[in-house]
VOVEXSE-691253 format. One record per residue (C-alpha): residue number from 1; residue in three letters; x negated, y negated, z negated. Coordinates in steps of 0.001 Angstrom, whole numbers, padded with zeros to 6 digits. Example, Ala and Ser with C-alpha at 12.3 -4.5 7.8 and 13.67 -1.06 7.14 Angstrom:
<nodes>
node num: 1, residu: ALA, px: -012300, py: 004500, pz: -007800
node num: 2, residu: SER, px: -013670, py: 001060, pz: -007140
</nodes>
This chain:
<nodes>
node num: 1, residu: UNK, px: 043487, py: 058450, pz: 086781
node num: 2, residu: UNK, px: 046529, py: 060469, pz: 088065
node num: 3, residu: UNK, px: 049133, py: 058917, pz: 090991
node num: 4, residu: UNK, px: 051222, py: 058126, pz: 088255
node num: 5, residu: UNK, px: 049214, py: 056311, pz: 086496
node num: 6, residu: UNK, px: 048413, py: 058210, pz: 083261
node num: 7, residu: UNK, px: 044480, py: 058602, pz: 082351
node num: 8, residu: UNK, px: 045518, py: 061394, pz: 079940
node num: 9, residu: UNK, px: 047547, py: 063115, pz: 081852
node num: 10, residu: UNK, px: 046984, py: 066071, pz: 084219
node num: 11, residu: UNK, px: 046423, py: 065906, pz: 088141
node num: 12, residu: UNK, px: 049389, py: 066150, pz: 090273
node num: 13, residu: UNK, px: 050102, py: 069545, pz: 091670
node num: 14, residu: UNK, px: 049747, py: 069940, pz: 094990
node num: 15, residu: UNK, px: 051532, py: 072866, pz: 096685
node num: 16, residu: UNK, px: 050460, py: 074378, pz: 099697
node num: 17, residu: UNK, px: 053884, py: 075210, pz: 101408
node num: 18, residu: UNK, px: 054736, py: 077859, pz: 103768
node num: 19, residu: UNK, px: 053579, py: 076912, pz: 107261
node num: 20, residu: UNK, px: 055473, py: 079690, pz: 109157
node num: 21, residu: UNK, px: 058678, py: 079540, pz: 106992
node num: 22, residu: UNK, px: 058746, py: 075481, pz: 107733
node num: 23, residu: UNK, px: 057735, py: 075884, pz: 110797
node num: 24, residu: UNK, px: 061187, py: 077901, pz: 111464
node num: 25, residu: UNK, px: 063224, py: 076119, pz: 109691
node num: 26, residu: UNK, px: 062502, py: 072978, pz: 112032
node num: 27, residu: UNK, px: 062971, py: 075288, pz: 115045
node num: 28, residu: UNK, px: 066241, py: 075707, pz: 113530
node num: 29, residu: UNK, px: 065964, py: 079438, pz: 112535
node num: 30, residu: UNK, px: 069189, py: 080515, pz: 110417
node num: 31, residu: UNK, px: 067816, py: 079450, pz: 106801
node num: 32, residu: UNK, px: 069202, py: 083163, pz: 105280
node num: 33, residu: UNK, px: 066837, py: 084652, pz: 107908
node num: 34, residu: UNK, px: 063905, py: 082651, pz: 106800
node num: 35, residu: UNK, px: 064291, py: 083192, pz: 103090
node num: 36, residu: UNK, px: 065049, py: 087024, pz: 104153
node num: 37, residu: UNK, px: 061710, py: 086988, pz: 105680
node num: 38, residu: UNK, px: 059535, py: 084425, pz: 103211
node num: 39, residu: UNK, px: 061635, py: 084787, pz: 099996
node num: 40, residu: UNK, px: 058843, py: 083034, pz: 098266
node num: 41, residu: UNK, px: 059358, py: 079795, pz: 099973
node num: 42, residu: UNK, px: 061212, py: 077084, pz: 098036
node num: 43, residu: UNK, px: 062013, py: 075601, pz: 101507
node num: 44, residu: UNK, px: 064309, py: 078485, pz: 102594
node num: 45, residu: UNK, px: 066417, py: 078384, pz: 099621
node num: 46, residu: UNK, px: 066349, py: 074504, pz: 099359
node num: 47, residu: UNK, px: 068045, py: 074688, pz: 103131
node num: 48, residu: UNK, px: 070579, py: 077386, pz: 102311
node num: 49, residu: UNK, px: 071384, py: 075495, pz: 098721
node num: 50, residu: UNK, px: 071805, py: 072385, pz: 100364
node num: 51, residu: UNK, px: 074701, py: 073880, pz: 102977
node num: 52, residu: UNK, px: 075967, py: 075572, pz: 100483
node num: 53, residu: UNK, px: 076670, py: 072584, pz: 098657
node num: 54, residu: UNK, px: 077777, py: 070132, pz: 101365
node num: 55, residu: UNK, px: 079993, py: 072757, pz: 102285
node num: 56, residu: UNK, px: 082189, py: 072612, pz: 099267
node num: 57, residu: UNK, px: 085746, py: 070625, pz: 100199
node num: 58, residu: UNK, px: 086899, py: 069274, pz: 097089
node num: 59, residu: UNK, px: 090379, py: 068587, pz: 098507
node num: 60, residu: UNK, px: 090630, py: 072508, pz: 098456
node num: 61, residu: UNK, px: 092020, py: 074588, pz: 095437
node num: 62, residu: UNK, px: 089619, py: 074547, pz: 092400
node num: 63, residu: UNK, px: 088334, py: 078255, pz: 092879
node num: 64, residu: UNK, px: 087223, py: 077227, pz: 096297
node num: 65, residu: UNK, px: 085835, py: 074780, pz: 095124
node num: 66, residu: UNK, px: 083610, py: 076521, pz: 092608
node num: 67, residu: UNK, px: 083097, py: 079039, pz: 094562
node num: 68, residu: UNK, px: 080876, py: 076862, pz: 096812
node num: 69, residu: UNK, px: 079402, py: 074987, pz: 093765
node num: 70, residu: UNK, px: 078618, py: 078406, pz: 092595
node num: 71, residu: UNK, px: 077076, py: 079335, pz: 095786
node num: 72, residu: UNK, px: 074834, py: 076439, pz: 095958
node num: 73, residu: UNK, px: 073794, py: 076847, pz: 091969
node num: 74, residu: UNK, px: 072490, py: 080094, pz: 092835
node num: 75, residu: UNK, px: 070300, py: 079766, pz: 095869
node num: 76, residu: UNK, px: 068646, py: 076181, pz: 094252
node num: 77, residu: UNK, px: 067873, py: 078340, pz: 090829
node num: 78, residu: UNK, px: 066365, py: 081236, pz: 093080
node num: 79, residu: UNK, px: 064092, py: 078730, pz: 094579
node num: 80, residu: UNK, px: 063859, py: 076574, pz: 091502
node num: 81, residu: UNK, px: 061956, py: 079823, pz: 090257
node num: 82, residu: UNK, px: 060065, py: 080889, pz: 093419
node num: 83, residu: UNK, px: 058391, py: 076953, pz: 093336
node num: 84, residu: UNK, px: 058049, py: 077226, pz: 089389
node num: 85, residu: UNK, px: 056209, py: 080680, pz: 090408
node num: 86, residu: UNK, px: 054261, py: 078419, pz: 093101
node num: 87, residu: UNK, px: 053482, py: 075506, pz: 090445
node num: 88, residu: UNK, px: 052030, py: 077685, pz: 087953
node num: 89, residu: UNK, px: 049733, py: 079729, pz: 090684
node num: 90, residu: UNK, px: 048418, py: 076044, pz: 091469
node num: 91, residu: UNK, px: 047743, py: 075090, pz: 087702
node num: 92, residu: UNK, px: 050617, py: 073327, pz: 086411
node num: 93, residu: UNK, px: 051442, py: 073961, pz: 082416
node num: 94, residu: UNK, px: 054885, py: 072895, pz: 082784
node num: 95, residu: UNK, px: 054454, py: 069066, pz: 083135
node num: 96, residu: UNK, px: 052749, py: 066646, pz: 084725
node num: 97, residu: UNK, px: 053134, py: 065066, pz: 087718
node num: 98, residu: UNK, px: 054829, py: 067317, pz: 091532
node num: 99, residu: UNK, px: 054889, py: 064282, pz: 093792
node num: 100, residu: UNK, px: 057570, py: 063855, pz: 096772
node num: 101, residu: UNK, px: 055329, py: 062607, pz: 098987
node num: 102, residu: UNK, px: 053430, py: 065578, pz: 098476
node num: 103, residu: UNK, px: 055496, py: 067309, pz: 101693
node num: 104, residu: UNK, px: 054877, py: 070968, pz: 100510
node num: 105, residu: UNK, px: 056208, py: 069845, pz: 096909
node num: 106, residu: UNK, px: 059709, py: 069205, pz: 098529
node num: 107, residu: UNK, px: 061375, py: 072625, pz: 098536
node num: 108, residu: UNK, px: 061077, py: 072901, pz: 095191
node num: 109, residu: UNK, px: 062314, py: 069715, pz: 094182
node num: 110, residu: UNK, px: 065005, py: 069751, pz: 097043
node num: 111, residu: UNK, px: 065538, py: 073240, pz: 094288
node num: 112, residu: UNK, px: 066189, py: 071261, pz: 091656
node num: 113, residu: UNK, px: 068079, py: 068362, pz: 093168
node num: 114, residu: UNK, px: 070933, py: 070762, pz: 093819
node num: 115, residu: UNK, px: 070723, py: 072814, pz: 091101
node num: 116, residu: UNK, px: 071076, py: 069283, pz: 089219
node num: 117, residu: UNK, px: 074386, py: 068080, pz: 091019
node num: 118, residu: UNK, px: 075672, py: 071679, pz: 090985
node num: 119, residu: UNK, px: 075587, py: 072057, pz: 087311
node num: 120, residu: UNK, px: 076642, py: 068823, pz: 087149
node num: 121, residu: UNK, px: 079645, py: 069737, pz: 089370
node num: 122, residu: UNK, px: 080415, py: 073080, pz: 087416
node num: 123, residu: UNK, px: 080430, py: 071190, pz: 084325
node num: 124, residu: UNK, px: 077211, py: 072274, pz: 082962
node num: 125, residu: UNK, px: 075658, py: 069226, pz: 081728
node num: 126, residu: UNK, px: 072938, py: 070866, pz: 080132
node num: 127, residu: UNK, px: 071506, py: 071777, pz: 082650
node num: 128, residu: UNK, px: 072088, py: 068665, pz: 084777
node num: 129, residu: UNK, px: 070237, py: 066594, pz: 082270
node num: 130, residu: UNK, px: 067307, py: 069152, pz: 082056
node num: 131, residu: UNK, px: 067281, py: 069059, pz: 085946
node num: 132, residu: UNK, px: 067166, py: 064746, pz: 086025
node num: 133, residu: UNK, px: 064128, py: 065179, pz: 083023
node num: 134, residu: UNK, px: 062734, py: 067999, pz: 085334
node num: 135, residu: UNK, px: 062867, py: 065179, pz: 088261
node num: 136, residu: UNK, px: 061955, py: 062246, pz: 086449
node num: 137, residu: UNK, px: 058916, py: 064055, pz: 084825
node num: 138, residu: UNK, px: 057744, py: 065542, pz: 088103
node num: 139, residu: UNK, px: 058415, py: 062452, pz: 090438
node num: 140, residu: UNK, px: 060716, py: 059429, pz: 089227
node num: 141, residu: UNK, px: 061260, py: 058346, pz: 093342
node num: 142, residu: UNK, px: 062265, py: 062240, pz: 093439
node num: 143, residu: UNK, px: 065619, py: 061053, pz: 092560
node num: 144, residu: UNK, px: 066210, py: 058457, pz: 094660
node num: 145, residu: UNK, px: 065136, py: 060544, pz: 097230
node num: 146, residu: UNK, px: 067267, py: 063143, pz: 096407
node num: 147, residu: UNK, px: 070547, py: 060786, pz: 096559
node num: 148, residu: UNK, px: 070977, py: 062292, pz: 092994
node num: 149, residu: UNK, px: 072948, py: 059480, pz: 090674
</nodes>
């Protein structure tokens, strides 16, 4: 029986992270260094997404605005795709269960969390509803986790 509670279903995937690319990121290297260095490593992108997106004042004009949004969009999809690359190396079809607690999991979904509420924020709901599924598929407390609505 999987964590999630499906006898059918396949194992959760379990990703093994990037020790020296976390490992600088909490010695607060500059996250554009570490994905310069480890481009592979969902973490570094998650980071620089993350700013990218918090940095966005929506009192600003509009193409400032999306500009940021824009920003952010692109570094979550970049490592969106480097942790897809990551799940499939470790055996995942494209479903089944990536677990938050699961700390090397994280990057990627941090990935998708953004990419989520920057779609969402560039008025791509498409893609904002395939990110939530994306979420609620790999880890339903991803979400709430994520602070994603």
């Amino acid at each position: 029986m999987t964590s999630f509670g499906d006898l059918l279903g396949p194992n959760p995937t379990l990703l093994t992270g990037d020790d020296e690319a976390e490992s600088d990121l909490l010695n607060k290297a500059d996250p554009a260094d570490v994905a310069a260095a480890h481009p592979t490593a969902s973490i570094a992108w998650a980071y620089l997404a993350e700013a990218a997106f918090a940095g966005v004042d929506d009192s600003t004009d509009s193409a400032s605005s999306n500009q940021g949004y824009v920003t952010a969009y692109a570094f979550a999809r970049t490592g969106y795709h480097r942790g897809l690359d990551q799940l499939r190396r470790h055996g995942w079809k494209g479903f089944g269960p990536v677990p938050w607690s699961h700390e090397p999991n994280r990057g990627f979904l941090r990935c998708v969390g953004v990419l989520a509420r920057a779609a969402q924020a560039i008025g791509e709901e498409d893609e904002y509803l395939r990110c939530l599924d994306l979420l609620n598929e790999s880890d339903p407390a991803a979400i709430g986790h994520l602070g994603i609505d």
